[in-house]
C-alpha positions as CSV (number, residue, x, y, z in Angstrom):
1,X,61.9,77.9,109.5
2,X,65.5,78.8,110.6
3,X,66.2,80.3,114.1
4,X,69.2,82.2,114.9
5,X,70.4,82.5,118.5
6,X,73.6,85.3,119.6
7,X,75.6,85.0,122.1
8,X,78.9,86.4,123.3
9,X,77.8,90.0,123.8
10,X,79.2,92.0,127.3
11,X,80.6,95.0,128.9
12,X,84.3,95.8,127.3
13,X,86.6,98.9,128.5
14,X,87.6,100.9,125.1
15,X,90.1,98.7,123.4
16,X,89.3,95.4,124.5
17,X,88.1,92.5,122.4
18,X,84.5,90.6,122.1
19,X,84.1,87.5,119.3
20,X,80.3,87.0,118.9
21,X,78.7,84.2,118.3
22,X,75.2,83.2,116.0
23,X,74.3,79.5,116.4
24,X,71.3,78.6,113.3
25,X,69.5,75.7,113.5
26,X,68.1,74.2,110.2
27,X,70.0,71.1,108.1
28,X,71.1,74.0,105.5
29,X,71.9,76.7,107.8
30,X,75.5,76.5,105.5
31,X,73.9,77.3,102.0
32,X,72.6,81.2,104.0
33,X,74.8,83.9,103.4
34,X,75.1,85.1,107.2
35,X,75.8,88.3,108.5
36,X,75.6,91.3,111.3
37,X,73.8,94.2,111.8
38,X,74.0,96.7,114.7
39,X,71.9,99.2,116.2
40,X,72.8,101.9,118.9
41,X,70.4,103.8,120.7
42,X,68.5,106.3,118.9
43,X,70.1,105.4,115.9
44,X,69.2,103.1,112.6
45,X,69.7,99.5,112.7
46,X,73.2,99.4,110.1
47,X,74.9,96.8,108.3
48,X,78.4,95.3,109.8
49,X,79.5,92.6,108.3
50,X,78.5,89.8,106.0
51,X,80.1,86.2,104.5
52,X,79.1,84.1,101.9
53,X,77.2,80.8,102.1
54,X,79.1,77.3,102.2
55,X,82.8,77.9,102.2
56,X,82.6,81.3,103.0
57,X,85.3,82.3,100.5
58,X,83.4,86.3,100.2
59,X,83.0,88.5,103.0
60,X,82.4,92.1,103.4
61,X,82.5,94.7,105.8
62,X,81.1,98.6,107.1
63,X,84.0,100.9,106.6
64,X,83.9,102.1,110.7
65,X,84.5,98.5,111.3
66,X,87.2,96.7,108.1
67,X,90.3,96.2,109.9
68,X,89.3,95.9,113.2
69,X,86.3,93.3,113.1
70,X,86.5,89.6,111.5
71,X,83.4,87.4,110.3
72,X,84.0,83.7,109.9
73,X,81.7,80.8,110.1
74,X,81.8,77.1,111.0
75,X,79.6,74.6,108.9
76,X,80.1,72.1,110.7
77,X,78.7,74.0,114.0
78,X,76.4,75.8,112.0
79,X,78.0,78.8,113.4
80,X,79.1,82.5,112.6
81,X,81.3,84.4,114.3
82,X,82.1,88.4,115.0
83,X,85.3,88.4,116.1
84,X,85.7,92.4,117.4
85,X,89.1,94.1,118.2
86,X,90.2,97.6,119.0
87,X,86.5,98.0,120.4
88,X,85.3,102.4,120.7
89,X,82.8,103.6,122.6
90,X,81.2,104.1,119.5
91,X,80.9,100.1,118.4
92,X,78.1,100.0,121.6
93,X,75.1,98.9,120.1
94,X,72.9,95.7,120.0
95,X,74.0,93.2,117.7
96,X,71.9,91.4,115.6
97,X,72.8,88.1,113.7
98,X,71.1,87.7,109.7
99,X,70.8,85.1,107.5
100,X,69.4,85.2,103.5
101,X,70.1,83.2,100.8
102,X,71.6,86.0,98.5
103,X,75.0,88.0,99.6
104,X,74.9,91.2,99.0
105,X,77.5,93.8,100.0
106,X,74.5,97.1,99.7
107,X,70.9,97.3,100.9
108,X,71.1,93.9,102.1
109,X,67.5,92.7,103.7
110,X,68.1,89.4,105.0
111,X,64.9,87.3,105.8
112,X,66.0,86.0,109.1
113,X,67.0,87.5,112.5
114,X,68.3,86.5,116.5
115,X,66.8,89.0,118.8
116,X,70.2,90.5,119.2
117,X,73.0,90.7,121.9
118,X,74.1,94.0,123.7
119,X,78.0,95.1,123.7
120,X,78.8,98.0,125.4
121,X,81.9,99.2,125.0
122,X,82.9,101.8,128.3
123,X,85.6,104.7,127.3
């Protein structure tokens, strides 16, 4: 079984940048589309960001977030990235890291989950 461990999450004034981090173990971590989820307080947990296994050649993104947040992903390190700019109040939420071997850009369920890192974003 895969385990995936975030770091990289803080306290950011309204502006401000934060890149994320998801270290997986497992020999092949790289064949796993990965992605982010997010949820705020009293909210729904809800879908950020996703990229396609290996290469990474497909990734996708939530609407409040295209243009402003990146997802990349190492093989090598067996790493993914969140790379967030132009952070809003409104971005404050714990983020989780997920991994599943499809890629899927609606309703996606992945089958593996970190236990999340908190960004707070100050106004």
């Amino acid at each position: 079984q895969g385990h995936l461990i975030e770091s990289g999450g803080g306290l950011v004034q309204a502006g401000g940048s934060l890149r994320l981090s998801c270290a997986a173990s497992g020999r092949t971590a790289s064949s796993y589309a990965m992605g982010w989820l997010r949820q705020a307080p009293g909210k729904e947990r809800e879908f950020v960001a996703i990229i396609s296994s290996w290469g990474g050649s497909s990734a996708y993104y939530a609407g409040s977030v295209k243009g402003r947040f990146t997802i990349s992903r190492d093989n090598a390190k067996n790493t993914v990235y969140l790379q967030m700019n132009s952070l809003k109040p409104e971005d404050t939420a714990v983020y989780y890291c997920a991994a599943d071997t499809a890629y899927r850009t609606t309703n996606w369920s992945p089958r593996y989950w970190g236990q999340g890192t908190q960004v707070t974003v100050s106004s």
